[in-house]
KELOTOR-638603 format. One record per residue: x, y, z negated of N, C-alpha, C in turn; residue number from 1; residue in three letters; chain. Coordinates in steps of 0.001 Angstrom, whole numbers, plus 500000, padded with zeros to 6 digits. Layout:
REM residues N
+--------+--------+--------+--------+--------+--------+--------+--------+--------+-------+--------+-------+
:   n.c1 :   n.c2 :   n.c3 :  ca.c1 :  ca.c2 :  ca.c3 :   c.c1 :   c.c2 :   c.c3 : marnu : rodren : lokol :
+--------+--------+--------+--------+--------+--------+--------+--------+--------+-------+--------+-------+
:      X :      Y :      Z :      X :      Y :      Z :      X :      Y :      Z :   NUM :    ALA :     A :
...
+--------+--------+--------+--------+--------+--------+--------+--------+--------+-------+--------+-------+
***
This chain:
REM residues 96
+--------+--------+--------+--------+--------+--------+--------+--------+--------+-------+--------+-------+
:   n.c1 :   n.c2 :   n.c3 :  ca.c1 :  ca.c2 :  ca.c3 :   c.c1 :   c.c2 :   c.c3 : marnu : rodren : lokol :
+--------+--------+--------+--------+--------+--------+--------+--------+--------+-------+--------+-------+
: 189793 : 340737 : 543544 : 189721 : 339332 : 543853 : 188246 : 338962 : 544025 :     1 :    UNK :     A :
: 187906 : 338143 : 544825 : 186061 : 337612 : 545805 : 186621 : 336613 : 545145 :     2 :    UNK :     A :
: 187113 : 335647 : 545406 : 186867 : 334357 : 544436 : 187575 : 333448 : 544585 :     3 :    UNK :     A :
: 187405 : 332330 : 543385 : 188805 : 331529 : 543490 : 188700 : 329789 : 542792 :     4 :    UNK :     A :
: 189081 : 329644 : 543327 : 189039 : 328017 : 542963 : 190476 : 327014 : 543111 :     5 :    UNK :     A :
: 190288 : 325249 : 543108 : 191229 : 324976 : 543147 : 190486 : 323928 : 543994 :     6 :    UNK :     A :
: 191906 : 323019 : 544765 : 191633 : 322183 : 545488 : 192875 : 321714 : 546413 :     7 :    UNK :     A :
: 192517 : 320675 : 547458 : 194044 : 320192 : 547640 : 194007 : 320521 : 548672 :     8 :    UNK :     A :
: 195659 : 320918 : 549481 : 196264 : 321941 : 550603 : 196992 : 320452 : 551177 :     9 :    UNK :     A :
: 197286 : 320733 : 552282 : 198625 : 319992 : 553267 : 199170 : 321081 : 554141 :    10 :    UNK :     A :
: 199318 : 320813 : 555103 : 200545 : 321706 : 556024 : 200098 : 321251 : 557171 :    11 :    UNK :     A :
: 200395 : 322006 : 558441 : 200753 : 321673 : 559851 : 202042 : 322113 : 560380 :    12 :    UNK :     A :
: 202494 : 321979 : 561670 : 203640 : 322655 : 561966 : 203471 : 322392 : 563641 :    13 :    UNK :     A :
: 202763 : 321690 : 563888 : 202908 : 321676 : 565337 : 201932 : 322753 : 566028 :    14 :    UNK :     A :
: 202570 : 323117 : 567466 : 202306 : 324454 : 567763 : 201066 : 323722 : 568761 :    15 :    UNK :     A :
: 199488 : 325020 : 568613 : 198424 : 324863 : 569313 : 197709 : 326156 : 568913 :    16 :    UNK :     A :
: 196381 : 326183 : 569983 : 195768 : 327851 : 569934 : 194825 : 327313 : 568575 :    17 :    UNK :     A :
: 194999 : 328591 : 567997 : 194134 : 329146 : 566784 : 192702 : 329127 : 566421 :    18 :    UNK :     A :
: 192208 : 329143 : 565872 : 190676 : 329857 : 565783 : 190348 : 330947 : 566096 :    19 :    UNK :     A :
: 191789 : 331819 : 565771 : 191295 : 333124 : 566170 : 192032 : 333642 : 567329 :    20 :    UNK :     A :
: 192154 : 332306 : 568405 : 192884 : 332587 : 569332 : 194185 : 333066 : 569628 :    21 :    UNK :     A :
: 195278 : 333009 : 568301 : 196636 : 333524 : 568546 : 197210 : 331935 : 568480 :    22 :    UNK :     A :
: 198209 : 331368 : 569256 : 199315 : 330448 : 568934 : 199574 : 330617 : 567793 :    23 :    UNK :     A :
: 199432 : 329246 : 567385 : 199954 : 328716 : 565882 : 201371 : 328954 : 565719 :    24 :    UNK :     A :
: 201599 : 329462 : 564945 : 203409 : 329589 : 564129 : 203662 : 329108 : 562920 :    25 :    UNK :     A :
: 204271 : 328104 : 562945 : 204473 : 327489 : 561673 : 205538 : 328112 : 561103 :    26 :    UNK :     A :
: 206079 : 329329 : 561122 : 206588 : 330444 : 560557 : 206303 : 331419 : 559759 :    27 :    UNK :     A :
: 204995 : 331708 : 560342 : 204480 : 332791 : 559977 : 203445 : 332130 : 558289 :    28 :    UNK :     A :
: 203181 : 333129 : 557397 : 202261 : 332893 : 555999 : 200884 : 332998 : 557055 :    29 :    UNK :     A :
: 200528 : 331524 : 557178 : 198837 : 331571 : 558040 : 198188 : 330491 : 557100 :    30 :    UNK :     A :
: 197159 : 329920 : 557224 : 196644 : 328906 : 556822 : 195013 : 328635 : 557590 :    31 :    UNK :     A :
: 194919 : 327837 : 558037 : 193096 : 327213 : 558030 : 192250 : 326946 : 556889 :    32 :    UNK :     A :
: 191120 : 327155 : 557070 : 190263 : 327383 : 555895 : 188297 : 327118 : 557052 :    33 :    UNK :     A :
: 188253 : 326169 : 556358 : 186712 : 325545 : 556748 : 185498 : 326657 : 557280 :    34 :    UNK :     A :
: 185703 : 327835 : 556058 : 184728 : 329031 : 556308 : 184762 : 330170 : 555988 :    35 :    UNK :     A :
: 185899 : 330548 : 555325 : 186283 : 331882 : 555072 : 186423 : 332491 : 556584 :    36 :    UNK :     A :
: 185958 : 334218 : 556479 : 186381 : 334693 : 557610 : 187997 : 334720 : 557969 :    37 :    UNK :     A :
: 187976 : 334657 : 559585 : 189322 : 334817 : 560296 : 189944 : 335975 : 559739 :    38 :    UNK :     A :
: 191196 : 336124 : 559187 : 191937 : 337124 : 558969 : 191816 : 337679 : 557407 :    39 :    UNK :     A :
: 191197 : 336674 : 556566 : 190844 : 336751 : 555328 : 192410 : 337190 : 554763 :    40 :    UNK :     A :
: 192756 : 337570 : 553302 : 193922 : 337007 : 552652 : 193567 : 336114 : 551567 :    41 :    UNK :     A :
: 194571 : 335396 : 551053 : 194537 : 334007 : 550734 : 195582 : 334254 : 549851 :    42 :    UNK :     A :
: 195677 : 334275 : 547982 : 196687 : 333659 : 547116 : 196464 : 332585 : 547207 :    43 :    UNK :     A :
: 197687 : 331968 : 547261 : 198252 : 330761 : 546903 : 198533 : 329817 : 546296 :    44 :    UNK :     A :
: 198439 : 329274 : 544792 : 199512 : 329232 : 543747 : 199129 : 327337 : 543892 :    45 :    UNK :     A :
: 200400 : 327352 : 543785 : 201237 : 325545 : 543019 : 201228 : 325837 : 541698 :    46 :    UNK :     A :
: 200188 : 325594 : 540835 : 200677 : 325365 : 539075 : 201593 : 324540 : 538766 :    47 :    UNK :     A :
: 202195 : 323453 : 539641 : 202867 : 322719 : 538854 : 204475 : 323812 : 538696 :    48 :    UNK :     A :
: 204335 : 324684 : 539757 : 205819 : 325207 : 539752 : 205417 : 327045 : 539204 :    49 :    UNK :     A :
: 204367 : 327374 : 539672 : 204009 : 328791 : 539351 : 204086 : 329299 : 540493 :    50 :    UNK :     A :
: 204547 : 328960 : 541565 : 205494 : 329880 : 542734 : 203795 : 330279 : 543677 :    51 :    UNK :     A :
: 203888 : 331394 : 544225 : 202429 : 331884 : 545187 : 202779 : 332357 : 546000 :    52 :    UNK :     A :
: 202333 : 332295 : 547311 : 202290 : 333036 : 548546 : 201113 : 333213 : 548852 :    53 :    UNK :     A :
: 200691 : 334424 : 549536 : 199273 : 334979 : 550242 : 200110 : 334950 : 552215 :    54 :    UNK :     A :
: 198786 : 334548 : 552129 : 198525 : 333938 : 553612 : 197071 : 334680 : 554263 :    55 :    UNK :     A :
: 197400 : 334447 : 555869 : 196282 : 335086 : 556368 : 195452 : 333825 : 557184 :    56 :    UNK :     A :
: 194422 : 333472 : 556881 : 193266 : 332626 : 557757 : 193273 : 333061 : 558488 :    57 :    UNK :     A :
: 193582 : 332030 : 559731 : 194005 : 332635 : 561309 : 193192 : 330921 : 562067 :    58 :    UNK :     A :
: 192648 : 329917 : 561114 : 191944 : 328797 : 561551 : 191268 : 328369 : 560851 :    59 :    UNK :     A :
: 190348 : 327037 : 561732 : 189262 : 325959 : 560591 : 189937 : 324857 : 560543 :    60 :    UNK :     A :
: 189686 : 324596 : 559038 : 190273 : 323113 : 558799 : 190475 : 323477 : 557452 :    61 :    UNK :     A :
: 190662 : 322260 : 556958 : 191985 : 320754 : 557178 : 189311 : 320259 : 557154 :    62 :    UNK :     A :
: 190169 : 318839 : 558255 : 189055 : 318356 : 557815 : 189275 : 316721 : 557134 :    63 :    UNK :     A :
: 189517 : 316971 : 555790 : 190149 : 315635 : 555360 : 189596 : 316053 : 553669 :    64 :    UNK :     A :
: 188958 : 315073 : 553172 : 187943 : 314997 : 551921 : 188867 : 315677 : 550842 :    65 :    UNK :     A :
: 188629 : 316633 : 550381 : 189314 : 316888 : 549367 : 190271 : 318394 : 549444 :    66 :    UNK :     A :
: 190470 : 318349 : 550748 : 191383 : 319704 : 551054 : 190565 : 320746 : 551831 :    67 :    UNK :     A :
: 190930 : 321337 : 551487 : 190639 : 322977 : 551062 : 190964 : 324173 : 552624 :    68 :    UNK :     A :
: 192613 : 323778 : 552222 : 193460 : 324681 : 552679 : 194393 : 323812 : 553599 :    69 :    UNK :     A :
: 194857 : 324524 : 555094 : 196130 : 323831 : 555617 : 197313 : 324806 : 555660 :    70 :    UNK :     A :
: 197995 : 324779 : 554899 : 198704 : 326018 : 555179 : 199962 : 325784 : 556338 :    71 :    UNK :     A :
: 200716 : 326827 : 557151 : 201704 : 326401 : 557816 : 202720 : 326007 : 556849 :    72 :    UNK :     A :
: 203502 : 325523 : 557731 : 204854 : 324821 : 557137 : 205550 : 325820 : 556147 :    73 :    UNK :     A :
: 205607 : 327003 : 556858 : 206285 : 328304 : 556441 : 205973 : 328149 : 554821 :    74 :    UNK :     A :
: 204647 : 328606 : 554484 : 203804 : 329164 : 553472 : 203565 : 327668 : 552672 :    75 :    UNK :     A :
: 203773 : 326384 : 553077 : 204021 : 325140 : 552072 : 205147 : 325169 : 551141 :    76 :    UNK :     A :
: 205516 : 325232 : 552338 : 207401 : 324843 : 551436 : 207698 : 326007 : 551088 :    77 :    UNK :     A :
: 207172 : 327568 : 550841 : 207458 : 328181 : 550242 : 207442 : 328055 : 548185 :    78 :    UNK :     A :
: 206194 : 327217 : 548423 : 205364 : 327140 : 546818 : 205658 : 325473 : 546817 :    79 :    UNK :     A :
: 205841 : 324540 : 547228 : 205747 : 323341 : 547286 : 206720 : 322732 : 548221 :    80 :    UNK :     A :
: 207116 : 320775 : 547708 : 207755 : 320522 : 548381 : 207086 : 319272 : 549647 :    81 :    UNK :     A :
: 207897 : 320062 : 551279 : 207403 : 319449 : 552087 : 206816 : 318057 : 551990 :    82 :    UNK :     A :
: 208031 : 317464 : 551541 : 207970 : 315634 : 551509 : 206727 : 315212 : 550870 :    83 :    UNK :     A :
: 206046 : 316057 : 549786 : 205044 : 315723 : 549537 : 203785 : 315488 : 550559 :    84 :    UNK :     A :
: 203759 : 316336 : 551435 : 203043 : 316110 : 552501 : 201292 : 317236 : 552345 :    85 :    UNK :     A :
: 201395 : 316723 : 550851 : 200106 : 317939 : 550424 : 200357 : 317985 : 548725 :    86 :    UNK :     A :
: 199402 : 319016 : 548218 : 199307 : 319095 : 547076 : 197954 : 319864 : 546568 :    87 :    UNK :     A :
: 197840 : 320069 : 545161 : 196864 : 320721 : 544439 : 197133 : 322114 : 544032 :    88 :    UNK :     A :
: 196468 : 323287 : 545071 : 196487 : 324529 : 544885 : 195251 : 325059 : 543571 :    89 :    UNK :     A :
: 195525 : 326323 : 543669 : 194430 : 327416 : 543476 : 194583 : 328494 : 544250 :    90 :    UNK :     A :
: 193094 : 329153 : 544687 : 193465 : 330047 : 545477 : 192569 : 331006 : 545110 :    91 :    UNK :     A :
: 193243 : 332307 : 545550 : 192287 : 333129 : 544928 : 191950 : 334209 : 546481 :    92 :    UNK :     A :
: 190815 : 334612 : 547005 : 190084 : 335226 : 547918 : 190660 : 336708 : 547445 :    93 :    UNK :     A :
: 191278 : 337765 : 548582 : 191575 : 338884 : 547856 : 190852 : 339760 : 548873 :    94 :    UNK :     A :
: 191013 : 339121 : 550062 : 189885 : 339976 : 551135 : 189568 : 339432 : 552093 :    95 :    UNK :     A :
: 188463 : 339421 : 552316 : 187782 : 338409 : 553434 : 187730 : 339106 : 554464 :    96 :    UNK :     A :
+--------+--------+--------+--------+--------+--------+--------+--------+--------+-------+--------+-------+
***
């Protein structure tokens, strides 16, 4: 593990080109991330529930005070619930 912190996530789902140039899939475990390298992996975790998914940085973003992480729809509602719209992760860097 490179490193790890906490901070707040939301979601996208609508389809557009990448950072790293692949079409967005709100299917697939992806997420945006401000400055980690493209193709990083990414734990996940919702403390309020325990539940984690690792994701691959495939964009930049969220640019909204406070968040961190955008993860796709897929990789939200895996650990968290949609309706919330966002929440308070931790994430831990496993390879950049």
């Amino acid at each position: 593990m490179l490193s790890t912190g906490t901070c707040g996530a939301s979601f996208y789902s609508e389809g557009q080109m990448t950072a790293s140039g692949e079409r967005f899939n709100p299917d697939a475990m992806t997420a945006a991330h401000k400055s980690l390298p493209l193709n990083s992996k990414v734990r996940v975790t919702n403390p309020s529930t325990g539940k984690s998914v690792t994701v691959r940085i495939n964009d930049r973003g969220p640019y909204v005070g406070g968040r961190c992480l955008d993860l796709s729809e897929a990789a939200f509602s895996a650990i968290g619930d949609i309706d919330a719209g966002s929440m308070r992760v931790k994430y831990e860097v496993l390879r950049p």
